[in-house]
C-alpha positions as CSV (number, residue, x, y, z in Angstrom):
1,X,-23.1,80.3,-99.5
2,X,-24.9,73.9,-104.6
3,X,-24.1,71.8,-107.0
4,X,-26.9,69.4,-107.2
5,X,-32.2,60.6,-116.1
6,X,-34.8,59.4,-117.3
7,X,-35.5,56.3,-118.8
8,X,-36.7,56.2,-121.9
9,X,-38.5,52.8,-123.2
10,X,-36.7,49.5,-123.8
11,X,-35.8,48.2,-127.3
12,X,-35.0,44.3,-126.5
13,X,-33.5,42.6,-123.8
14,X,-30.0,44.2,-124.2
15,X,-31.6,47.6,-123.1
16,X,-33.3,45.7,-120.2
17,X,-30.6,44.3,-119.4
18,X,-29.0,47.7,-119.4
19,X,-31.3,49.5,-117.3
20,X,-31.1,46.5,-114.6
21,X,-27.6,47.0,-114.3
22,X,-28.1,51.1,-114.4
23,X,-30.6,50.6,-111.5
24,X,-28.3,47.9,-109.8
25,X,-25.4,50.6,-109.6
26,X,-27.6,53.1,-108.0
27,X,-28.4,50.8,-105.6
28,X,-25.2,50.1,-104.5
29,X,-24.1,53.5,-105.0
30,X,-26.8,54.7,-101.9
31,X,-25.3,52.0,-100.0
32,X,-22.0,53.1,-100.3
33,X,-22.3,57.1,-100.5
34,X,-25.9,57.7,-99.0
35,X,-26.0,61.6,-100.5
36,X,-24.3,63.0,-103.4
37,X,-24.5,66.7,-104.8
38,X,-23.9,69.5,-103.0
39,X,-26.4,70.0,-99.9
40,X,-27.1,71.5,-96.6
41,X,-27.2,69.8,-93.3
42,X,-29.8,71.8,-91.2
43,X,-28.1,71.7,-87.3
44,X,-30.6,71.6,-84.1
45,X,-28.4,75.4,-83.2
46,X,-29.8,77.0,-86.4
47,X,-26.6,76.4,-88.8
48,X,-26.3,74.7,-91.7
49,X,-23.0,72.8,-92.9
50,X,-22.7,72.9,-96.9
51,X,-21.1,69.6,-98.0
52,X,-21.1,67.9,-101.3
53,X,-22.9,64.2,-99.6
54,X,-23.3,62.2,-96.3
55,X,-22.8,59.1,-95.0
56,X,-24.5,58.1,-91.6
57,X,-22.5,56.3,-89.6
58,X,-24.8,55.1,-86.7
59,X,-24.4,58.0,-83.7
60,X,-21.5,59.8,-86.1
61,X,-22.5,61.4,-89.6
62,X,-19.5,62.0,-91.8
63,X,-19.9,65.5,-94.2
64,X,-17.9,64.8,-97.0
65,X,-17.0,68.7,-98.2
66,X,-15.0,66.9,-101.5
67,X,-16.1,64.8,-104.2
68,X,-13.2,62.5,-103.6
69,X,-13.7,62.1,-99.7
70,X,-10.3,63.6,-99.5
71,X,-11.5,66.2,-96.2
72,X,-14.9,65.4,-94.4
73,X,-16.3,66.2,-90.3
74,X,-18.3,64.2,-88.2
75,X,-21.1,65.5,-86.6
76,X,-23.5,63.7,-84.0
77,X,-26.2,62.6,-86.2
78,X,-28.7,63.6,-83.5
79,X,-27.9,67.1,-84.4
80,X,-29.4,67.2,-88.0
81,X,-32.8,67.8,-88.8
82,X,-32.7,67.3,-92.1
83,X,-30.8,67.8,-95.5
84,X,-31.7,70.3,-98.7
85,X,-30.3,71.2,-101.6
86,X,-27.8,73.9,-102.0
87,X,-29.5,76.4,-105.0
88,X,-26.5,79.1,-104.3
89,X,-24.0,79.2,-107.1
90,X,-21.3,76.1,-107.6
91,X,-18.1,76.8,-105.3
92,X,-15.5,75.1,-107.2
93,X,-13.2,72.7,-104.7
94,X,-9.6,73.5,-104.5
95,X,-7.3,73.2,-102.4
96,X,-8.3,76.1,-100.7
97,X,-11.6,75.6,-99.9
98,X,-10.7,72.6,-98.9
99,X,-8.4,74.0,-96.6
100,X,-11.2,76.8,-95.4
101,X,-13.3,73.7,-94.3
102,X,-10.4,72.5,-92.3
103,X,-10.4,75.8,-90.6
104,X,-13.9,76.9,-89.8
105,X,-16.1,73.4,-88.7
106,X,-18.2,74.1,-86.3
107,X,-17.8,70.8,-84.8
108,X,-14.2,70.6,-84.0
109,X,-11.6,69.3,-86.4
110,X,-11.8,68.2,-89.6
111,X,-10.3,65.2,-90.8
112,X,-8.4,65.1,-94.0
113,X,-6.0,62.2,-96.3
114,X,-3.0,64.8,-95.0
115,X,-3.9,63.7,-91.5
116,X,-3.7,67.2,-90.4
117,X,-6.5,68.6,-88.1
118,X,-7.6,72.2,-87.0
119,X,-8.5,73.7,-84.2
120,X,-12.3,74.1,-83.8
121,X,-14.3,76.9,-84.4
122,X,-16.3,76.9,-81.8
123,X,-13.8,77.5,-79.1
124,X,-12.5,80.8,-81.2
125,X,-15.8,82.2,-81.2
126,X,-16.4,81.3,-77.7
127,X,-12.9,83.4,-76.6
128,X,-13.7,86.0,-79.1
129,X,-17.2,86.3,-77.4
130,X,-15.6,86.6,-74.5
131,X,-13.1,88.8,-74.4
132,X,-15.7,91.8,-76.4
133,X,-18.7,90.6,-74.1
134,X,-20.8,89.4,-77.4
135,X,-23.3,86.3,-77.5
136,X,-21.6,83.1,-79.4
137,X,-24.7,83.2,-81.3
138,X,-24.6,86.2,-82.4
139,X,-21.0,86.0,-83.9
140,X,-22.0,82.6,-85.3
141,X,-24.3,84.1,-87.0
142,X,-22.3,87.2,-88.6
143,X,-19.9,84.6,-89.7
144,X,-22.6,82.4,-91.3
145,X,-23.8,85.4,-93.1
146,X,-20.6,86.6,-93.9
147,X,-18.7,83.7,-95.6
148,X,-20.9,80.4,-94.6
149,X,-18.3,79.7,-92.3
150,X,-15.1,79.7,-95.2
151,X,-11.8,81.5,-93.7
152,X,-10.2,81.4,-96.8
153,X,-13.2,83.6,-98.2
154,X,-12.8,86.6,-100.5
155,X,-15.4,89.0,-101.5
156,X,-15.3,90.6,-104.9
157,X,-15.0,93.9,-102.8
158,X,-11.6,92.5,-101.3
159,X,-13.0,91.6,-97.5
160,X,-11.3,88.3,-96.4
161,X,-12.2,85.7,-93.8
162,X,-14.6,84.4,-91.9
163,X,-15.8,87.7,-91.0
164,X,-15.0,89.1,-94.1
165,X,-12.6,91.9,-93.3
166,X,-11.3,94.3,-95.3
167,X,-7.7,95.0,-95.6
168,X,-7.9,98.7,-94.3
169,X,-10.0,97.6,-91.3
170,X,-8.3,94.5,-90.5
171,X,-5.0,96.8,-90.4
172,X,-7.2,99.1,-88.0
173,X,-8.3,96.3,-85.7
174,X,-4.5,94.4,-85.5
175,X,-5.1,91.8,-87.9
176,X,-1.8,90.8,-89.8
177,X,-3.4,87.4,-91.5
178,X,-7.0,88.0,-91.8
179,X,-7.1,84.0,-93.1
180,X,-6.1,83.0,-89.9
181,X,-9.6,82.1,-87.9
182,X,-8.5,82.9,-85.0
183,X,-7.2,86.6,-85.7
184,X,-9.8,87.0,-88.1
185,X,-12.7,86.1,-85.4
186,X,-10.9,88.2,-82.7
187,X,-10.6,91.1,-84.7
188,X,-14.7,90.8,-86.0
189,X,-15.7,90.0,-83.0
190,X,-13.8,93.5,-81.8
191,X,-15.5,95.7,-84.6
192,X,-19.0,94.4,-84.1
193,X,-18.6,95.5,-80.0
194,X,-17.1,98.7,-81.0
195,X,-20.5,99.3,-83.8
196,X,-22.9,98.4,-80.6
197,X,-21.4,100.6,-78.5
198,X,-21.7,103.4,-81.8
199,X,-24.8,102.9,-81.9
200,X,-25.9,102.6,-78.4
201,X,-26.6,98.5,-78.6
202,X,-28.9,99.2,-81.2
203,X,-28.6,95.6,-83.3
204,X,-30.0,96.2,-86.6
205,X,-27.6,99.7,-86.9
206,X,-24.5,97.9,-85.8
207,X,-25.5,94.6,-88.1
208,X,-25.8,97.5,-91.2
209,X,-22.7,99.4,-90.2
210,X,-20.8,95.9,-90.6
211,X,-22.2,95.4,-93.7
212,X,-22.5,98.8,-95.6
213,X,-20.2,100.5,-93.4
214,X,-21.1,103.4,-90.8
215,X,-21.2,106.6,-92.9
216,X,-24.1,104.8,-95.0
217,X,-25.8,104.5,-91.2
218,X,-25.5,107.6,-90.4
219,X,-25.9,109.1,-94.0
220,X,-29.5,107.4,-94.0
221,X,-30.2,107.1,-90.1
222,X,-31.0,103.7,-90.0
223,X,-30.6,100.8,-92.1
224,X,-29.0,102.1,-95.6
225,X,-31.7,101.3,-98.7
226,X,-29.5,99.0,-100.2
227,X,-30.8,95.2,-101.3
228,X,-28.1,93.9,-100.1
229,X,-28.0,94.9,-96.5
230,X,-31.2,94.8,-95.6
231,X,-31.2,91.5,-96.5
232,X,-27.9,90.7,-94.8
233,X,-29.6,92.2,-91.4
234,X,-33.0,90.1,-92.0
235,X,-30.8,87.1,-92.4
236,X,-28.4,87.1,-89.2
237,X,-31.6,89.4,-87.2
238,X,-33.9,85.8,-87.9
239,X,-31.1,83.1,-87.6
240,X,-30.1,84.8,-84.0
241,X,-33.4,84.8,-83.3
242,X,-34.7,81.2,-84.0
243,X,-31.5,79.9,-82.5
244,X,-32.9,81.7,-79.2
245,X,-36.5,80.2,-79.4
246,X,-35.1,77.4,-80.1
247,X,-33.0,77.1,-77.2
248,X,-35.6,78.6,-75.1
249,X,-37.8,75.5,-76.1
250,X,-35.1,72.9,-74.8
251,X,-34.6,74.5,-72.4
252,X,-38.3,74.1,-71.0
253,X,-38.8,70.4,-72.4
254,X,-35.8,69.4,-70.0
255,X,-37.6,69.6,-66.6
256,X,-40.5,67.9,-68.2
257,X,-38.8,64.9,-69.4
258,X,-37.0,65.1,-66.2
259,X,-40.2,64.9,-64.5
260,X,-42.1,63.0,-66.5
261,X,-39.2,60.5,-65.9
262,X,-38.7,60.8,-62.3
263,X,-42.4,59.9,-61.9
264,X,-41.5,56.1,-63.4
265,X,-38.8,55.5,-60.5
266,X,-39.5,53.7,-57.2
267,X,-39.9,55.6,-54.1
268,X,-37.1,54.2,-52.3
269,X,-34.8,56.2,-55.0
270,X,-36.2,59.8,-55.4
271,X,-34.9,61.3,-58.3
272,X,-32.9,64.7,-58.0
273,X,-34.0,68.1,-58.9
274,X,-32.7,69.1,-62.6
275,X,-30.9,72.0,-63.1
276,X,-32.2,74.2,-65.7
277,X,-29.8,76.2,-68.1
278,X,-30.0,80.1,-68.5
279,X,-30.2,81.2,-72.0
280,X,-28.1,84.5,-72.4
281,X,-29.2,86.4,-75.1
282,X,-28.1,89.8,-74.3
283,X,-25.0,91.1,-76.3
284,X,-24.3,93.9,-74.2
């Protein structure tokens, strides 16, 4: 959407002794719970996964999302780039959000003491997608911005879900259970095509209809002067947008490493053309 001593100078050797022991427990704290307070993992796609620590496990990192290790997801540790702190506002953990994170990882499921799992994210954003011809990306994105991936998320206005709909729309759009992911996704995913084709695939006018809602649009013929959704649009207009670079760069190192690597085998075994992948970034 978090959470994130000094030593002062020794009187004797109880206080020494003190402040070994105080540095001895760190110690072994790092070694047993390598991250604590609330952070971000930074993906390689351009998301981030709020957690409250990490523990690297080798090829698996586990993101612990409760103090108590009670739910947690494992993610390839080859797709973080880095950690920061969360500075948004504290979220406290409940039940709920702990449940949300069950719901919306975009890795897959998430593991939890209950032994329950849920289905992964990616694959409803991926039928979603689909089924209103919209770029994955792109609804990755609105959902990011809209409730950093939570589907048990409620605005103060009343929108719910991980595309944040409100109760009159979602009724508009079929929605019976806008906490369920997959409805709730479906149902977004169905708005955000209907706004493009409104406003003629114009992005940034559909992005500000979602947000501020379409009479603003047209009220102001653009982007509504409003803090808030102009900042909203900047946000999912430059996370769309470096996930696309960014793919477009992988997507052009691959034949050189391939290259680079068929040049070190023996002439007797020629290596194989590789196949390049086609980014799509059209949303029409």
């Amino acid at each position: 959407m978090t959470e994130k001593r000094t030593c002062g100078t020794g009187r004797g050797a109880g206080i020494a002794a003190r402040a070994a022991a105080f540095f001895c427990a760190i110690a072994l704290g790092l070694v047993a719970r390598p991250a604590t307070g609330a952070e971000l993992a930074l993906l390689r796609n351009g998301f981030t996964i709020r957690h409250e620590h990490h523990q690297v496990m080798g090829a698996t990192t586990r993101l612990y999302f409760a103090d108590d290790d009670s739910s947690f997801t494992d993610v390839p540790t080859e797709e973080i780039t880095g950690y920061e702190k969360d500075l948004t506002l504290p979220v406290p953990v409940t039940a709920s959000t702990i449940s949300a994170s069950q719901a919306s990882s975009p890795f897959g499921s998430i593991n939890s003491e209950s032994g329950k799992s849920a289905p992964a994210l990616n694959e409803v954003v991926s039928t979603a997608s689909a089924a209103y011809h919209l770029d994955p990306d792109l609804v990755n994105s609105v959902i990011h911005a809209e409730s950093g991936f939570n589907a048990r998320a409620v605005s103060p206005k009343g929108a719910r879900g991980l595309m944040q709909l409100m109760p009159a729309t979602a009724n508009q759009l079929g929605v019976n259970d806008a906490f369920d992911p997959q409805a709730n996704v479906t149902g977004g995913s169905r708005y955000l095509r209907e706004l493009l084709e409104r406003y003629n695939f114009d992005l940034i006018k559909a992005l500000a209809a979602y947000n501020a809602g379409p009479e603003r649009v047209e009220r102001y013929r653009g982007v509504p002067p409003f803090r808030e959704t102009r900042a909203y649009v900047a946000r999912i207009v430059h996370e769309y947008n470096t996930k696309k670079i960014t793919q477009e760069k992988a997507a052009k190192t691959k034949p050189s490493a391939a290259k680079a690597a068929s040049t070190a085998t023996t002439h007797a075994q020629p290596a194989t053309k590789p196949a390049v992948a086609t980014v799509a970034a059209s949303a029409n």
